[in-house]
C-alpha positions as CSV (number, residue, x, y, z in Angstrom):
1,X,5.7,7.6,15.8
2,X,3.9,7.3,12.4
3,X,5.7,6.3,9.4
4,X,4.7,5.8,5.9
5,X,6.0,2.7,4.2
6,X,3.9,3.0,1.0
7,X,6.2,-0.4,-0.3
8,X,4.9,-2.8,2.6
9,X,1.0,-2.1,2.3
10,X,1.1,-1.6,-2.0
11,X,-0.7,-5.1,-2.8
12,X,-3.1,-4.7,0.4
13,X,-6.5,-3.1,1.3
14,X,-4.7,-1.7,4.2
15,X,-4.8,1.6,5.0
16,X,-3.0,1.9,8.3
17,X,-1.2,-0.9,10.8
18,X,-0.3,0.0,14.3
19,X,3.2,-2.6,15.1
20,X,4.1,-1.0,18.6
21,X,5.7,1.6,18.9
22,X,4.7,2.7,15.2
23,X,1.9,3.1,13.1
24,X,2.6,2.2,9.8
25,X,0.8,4.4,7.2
26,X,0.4,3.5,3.2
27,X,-0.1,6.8,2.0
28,X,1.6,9.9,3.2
29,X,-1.5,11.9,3.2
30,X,-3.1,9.9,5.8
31,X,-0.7,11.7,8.5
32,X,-3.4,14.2,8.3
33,X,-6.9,11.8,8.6
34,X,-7.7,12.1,12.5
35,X,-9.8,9.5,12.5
36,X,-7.8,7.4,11.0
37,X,-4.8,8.5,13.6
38,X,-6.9,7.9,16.1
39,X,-8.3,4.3,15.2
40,X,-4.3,3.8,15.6
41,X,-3.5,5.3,18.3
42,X,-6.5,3.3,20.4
43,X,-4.5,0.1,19.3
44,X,-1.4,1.2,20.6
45,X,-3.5,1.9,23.8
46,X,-4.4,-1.8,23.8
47,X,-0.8,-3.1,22.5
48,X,0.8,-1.9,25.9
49,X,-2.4,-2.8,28.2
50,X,-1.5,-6.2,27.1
51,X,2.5,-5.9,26.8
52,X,2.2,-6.0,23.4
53,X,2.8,-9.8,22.8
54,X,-0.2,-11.3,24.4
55,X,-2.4,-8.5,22.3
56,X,-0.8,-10.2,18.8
57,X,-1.4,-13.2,20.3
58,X,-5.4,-12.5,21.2
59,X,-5.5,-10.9,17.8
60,X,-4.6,-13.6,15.8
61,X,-6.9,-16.2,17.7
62,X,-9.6,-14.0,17.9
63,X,-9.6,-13.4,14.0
64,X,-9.5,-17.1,13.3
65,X,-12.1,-17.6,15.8
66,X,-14.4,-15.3,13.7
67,X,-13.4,-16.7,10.3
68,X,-14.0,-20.3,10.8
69,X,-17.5,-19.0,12.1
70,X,-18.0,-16.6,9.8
71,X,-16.7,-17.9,6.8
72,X,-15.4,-14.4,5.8
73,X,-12.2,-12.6,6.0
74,X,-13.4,-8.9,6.2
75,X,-16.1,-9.7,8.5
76,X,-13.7,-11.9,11.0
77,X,-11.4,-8.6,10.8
78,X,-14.6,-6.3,11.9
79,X,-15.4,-8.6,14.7
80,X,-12.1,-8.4,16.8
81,X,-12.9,-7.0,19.7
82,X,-9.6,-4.5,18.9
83,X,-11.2,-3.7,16.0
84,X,-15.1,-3.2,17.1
85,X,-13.3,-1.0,20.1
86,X,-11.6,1.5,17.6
87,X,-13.9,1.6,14.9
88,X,-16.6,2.2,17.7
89,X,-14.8,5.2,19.3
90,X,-12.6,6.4,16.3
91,X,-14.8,9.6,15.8
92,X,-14.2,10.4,19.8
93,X,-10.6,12.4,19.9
94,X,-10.8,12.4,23.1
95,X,-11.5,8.8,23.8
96,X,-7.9,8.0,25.0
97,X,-7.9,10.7,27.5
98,X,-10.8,9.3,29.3
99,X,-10.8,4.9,28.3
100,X,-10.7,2.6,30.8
101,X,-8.3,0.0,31.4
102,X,-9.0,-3.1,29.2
103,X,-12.2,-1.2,27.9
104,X,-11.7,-3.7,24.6
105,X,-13.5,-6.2,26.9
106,X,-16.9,-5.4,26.4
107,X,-16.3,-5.9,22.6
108,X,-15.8,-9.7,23.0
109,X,-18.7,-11.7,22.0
110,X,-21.6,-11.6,19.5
């Protein structure tokens, strides 16, 4: 289900953010940006493969990870392995048709 909640991402850079079951869009126009749909709809595909708490949970300790290394917010937000997984295969539409289980793995490190 995508919605568009223009009031909740106003004051952010954010364009999109996937809460399972939803992807929450901050302009109404982006319903049509595939890419963008489809950066989404890979993190829903991680969301479930790790029931959904556990992948919030592995997000949030991830991105700290990165910015006490890094020193930078944007960067430590590029560097999740989420993140590095759907920016990597975004383009592909048909990337969730053939993704391996846990395929986010081989995003971890350096």
């Amino acid at each position: 289900m995508i919605i568009v909640w223009q009031s909740l991402l106003k004051n952010t850079k954010i364009s999109a953010i996937t809460l399972f079951p939803v992807i929450i869009l901050r302009k109404h126009e982006s319903r049509h940006d595939k890419i963008l749909i489809n950066h989404e709809k890979i993190h829903l595909r991680q969301q479930l493969e790790l029931l959904i708490v556990v992948f919030y949970l592995w997000y949030v300790i991830e991105y700290y990870y990165w910015y006490f290394r890094l020193k930078d917010s944007f960067l430590a937000y590029k560097y999740i392995s989420f993140e590095r997984e759907a920016f990597a295969m975004e383009d592909d539409q048909d990337y969730l048709k053939t993704r391996k289980l846990w395929s986010f793995w081989k995003y971890l490190g350096d």
